[in-house]
C-alpha positions in Angstrom: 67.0 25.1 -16.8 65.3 22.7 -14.7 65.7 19.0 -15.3 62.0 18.7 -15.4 62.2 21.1 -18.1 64.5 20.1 -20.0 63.2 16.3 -19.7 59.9 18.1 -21.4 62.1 19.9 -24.4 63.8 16.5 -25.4 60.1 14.6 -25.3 58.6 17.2 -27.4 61.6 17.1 -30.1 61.5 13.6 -30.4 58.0 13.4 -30.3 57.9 15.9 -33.5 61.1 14.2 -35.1 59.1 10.8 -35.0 56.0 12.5 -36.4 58.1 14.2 -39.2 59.3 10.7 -40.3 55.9 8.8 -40.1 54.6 11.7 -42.2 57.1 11.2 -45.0 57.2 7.5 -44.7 59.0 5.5 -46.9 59.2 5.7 -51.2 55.9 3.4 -52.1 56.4 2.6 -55.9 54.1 0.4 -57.4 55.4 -1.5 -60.3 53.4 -2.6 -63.4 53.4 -3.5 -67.5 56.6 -5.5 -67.8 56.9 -5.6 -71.9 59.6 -7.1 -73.8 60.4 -6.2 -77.1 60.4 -8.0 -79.1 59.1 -11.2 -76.8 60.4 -13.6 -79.9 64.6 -12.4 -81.2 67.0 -13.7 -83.1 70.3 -14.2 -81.3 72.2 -11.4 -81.2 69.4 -9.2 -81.8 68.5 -6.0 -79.1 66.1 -6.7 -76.7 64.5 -4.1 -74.4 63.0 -5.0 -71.2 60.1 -2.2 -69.3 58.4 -1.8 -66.6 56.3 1.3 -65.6 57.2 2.6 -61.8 54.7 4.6 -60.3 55.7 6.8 -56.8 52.7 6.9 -54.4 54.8 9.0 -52.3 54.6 12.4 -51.2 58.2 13.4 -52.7 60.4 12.7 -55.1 62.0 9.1 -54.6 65.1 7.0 -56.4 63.5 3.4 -57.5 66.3 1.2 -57.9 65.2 -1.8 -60.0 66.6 -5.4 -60.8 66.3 -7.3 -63.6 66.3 -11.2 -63.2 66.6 -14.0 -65.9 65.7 -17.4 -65.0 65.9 -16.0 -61.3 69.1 -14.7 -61.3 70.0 -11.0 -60.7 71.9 -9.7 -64.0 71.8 -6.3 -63.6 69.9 -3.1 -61.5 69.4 0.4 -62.9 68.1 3.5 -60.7 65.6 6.3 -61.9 64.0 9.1 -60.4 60.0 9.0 -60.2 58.5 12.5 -59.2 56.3 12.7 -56.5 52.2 10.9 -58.1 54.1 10.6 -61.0 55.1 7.6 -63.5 58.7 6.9 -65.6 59.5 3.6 -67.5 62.6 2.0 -66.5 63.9 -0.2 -69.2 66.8 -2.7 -69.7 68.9 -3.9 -72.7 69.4 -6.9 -73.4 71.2 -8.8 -76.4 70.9 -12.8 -76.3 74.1 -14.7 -77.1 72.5 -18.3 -77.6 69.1 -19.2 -78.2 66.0 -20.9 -75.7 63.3 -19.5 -73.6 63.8 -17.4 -70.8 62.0 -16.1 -67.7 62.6 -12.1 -67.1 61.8 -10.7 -63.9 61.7 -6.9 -63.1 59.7 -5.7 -59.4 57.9 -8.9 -59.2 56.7 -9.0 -62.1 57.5 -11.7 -64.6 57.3 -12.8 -68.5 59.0 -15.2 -71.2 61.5 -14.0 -73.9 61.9 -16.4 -76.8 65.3 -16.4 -78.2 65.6 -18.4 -81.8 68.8 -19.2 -83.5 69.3 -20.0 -86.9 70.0 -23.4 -88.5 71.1 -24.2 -91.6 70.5 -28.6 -92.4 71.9 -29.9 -95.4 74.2 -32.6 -96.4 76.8 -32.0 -99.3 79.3 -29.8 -99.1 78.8 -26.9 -101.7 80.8 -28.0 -104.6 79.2 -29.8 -107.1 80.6 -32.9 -108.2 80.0 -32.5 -112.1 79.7 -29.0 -114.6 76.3 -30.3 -115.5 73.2 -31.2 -112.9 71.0 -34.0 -113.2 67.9 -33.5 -115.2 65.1 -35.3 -113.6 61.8 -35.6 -116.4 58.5 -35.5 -116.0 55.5 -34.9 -113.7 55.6 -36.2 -110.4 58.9 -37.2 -110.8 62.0 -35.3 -108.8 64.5 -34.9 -105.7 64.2 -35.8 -102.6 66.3 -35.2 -99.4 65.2 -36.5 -95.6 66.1 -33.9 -92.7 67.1 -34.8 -88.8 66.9 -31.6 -87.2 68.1 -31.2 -83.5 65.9 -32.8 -81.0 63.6 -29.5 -80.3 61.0 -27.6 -81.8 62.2 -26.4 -85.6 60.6 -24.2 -87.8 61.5 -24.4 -91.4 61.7 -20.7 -92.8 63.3 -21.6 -96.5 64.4 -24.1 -98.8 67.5 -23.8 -101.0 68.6 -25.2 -104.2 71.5 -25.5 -106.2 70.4 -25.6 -109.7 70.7 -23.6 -113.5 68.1 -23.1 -115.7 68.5 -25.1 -119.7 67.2 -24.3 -122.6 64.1 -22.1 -123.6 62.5 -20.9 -120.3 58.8 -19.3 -120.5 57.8 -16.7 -117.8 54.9 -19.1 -116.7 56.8 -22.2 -116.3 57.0 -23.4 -112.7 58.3 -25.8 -110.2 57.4 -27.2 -106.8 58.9 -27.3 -103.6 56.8 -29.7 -100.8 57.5 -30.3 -97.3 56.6 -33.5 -95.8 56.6 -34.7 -92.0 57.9 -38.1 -90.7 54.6 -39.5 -92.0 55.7 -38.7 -95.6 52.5 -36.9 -95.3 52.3 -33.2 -97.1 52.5 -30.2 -94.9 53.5 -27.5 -97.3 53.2 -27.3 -100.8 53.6 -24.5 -103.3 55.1 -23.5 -106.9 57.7 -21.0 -108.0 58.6 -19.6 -111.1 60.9 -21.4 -113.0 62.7 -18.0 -113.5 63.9 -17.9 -109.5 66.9 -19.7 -110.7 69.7 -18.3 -113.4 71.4 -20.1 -116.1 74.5 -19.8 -114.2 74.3 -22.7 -111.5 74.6 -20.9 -107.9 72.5 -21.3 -104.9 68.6 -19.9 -104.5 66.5 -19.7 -101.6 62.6 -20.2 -101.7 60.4 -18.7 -98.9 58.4 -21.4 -97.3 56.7 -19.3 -94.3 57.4 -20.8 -90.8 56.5 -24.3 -91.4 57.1 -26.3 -88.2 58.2 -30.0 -87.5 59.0 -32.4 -85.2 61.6 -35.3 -85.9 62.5 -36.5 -89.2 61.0 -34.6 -92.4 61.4 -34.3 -96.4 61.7 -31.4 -99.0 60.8 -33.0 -102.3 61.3 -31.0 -105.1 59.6 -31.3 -108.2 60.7 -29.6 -111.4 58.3 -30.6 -114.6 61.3 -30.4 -116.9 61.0 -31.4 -120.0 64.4 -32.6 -122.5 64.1 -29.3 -124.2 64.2 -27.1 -121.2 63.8 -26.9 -117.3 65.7 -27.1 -114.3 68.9 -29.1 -113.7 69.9 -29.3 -110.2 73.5 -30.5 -108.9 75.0 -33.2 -106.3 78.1 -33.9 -104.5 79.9 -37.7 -103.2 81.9 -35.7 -100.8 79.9 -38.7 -98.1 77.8 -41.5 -98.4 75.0 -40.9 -99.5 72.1 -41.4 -96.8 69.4 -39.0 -97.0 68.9 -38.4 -101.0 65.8 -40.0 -103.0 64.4 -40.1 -106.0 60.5 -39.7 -106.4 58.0 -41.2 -109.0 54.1 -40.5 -109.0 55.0 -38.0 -106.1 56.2 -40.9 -104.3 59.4 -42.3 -103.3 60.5 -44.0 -106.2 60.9 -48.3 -105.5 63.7 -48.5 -108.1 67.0 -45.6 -108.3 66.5 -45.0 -112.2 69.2 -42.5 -112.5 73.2 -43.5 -114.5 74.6 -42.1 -111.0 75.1 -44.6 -107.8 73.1 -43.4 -105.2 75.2 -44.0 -103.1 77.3 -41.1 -104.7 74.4 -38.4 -104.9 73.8 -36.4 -102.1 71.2 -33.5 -103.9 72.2 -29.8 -102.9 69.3 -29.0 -101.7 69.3 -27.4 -97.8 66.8 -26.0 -95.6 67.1 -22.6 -93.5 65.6 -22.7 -90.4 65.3 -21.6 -86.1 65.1 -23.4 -83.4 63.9 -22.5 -79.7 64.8 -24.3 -76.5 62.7 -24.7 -73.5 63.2 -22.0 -70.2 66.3 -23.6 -68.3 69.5 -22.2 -66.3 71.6 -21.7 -68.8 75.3 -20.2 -68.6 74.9 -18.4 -72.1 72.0 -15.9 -70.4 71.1 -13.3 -72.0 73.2 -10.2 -71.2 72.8 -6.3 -70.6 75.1 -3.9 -72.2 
């Protein structure tokens, strides 16, 4: 064959095999609808990130994704997306510690809030006498003052450590009251005096999510009467710094109970979550 010829062969080959490959091109995905569910989890709890990959090619294609938190590659996970057609990819994900957290999938990005739970309270469980104090009256009853850590915190219940006396009705009731820093009333609401048992043990009141910032108060008003109510129990295990008496709904002027105050720290505690702000953290969430 003729060099000329041959030099025309090659040209037309690679001439076709360049044409071939601008035809197919490369995989074009177009990425879209990152959801997180759920967007708010407890720690520990299973968290699934998604996005929708779309192939705007002409053939089958591998996408190979990577998921990001707070910028920082975690994990990658392939699927196959037939040709003009659509597949989710999704990641797991289980939070160890709680905060706010940028996830990132194909450019796309959104926030996953990760709460942890809190329990505040200041005795130690075991109640210093077989008997609770009796507090009398309307407008009169226990008070504790929270510090919770310095971020947002969202009260979720209140407990008590208390027993019921005497002759209880199915219409008697107590209140529980939340105030802020302010001593100013942000939740209020009664219970039946029934929630608690003659035997003394531990019970939790649903508040909602009632949210604070800095200092705050559970006051906890019974209505008892000397014939019957609600007694609720203390501890000395520490000095006593956050316990109160009320009077009038108010913080009582003058300690009126036989106990020293410093000596009563009221079992009363408050369940609760807290959420940090989005920061590099080293306890990032983790996939499987």
């Amino acid at each position: 064959m003729k060099p000329s010829l041959m030099a025309a062969i090659t040209g037309i080959l690679v001439l076709g095999t360049l044409a071939l490959a601008a035809c197919e091109g490369k995989p074009e995905f177009q990425i879209s609808s990152l959801t997180i569910t759920p967007d708010e989890a407890m720690v520990g709890e299973k968290v699934n990130v998604s996005v929708d990959v779309a192939n705007m090619g002409s053939e089958p294609a591998t996408y190979q994704g990577t998921l990001t938190i707070n910028g920082a590659k975690v994990g990658t996970k392939s699927i196959i997306v037939p040709k003009g057609g659509k597949e989710k990819l999704t990641f797991p994900l289980t939070p160890p510690a709680g905060g706010r957290y940028e996830i990132g999938v194909g450019g796309l990005r959104g926030v996953l809030a990760v709460k942890e739970g809190l329990e505040l309270g200041y005795d130690d469980g075991r109640p210093d006498e077989v008997i609770g104090i009796r507090i009398l009256g309307p407008g009169n009853g226990y008070l504790v003052r929270f510090s919770p850590p310095p971020t947002p915190f969202t009260i979720d219940k209140v407990k008590i450590y208390g027993s019921l006396y005497g002759e209880i009705s199915q219409v008697q009731k107590f209140q529980v009251e939340i105030w802020d820093k302010d001593k100013k009333i942000i939740y209020s609401s009664t219970y039946p005096y029934i929630t608690f048992s003659p035997t003394p043990a531990w019970v939790g009141v649903d508040v909602g999510n009632v949210r604070v910032s800095g200092d705050f108060y559970v006051h906890v008003c019974i209505n008892s009467t000397e014939k019957s109510g609600i007694q609720i129990f203390y501890d000395s295990s520490v000095l006593n710094e956050h316990s109160e008496v009320t009077k009038n709904w108010e913080i009582a002027e003058d300690w009126y109970l036989e106990q020293p105050k410093e000596k009563v720290n009221w079992m009363i505690r408050v369940d609760g979550t807290i959420i940090g702000t989005i920061k590099k953290s080293s306890s990032e969430p983790t996939t499987p």
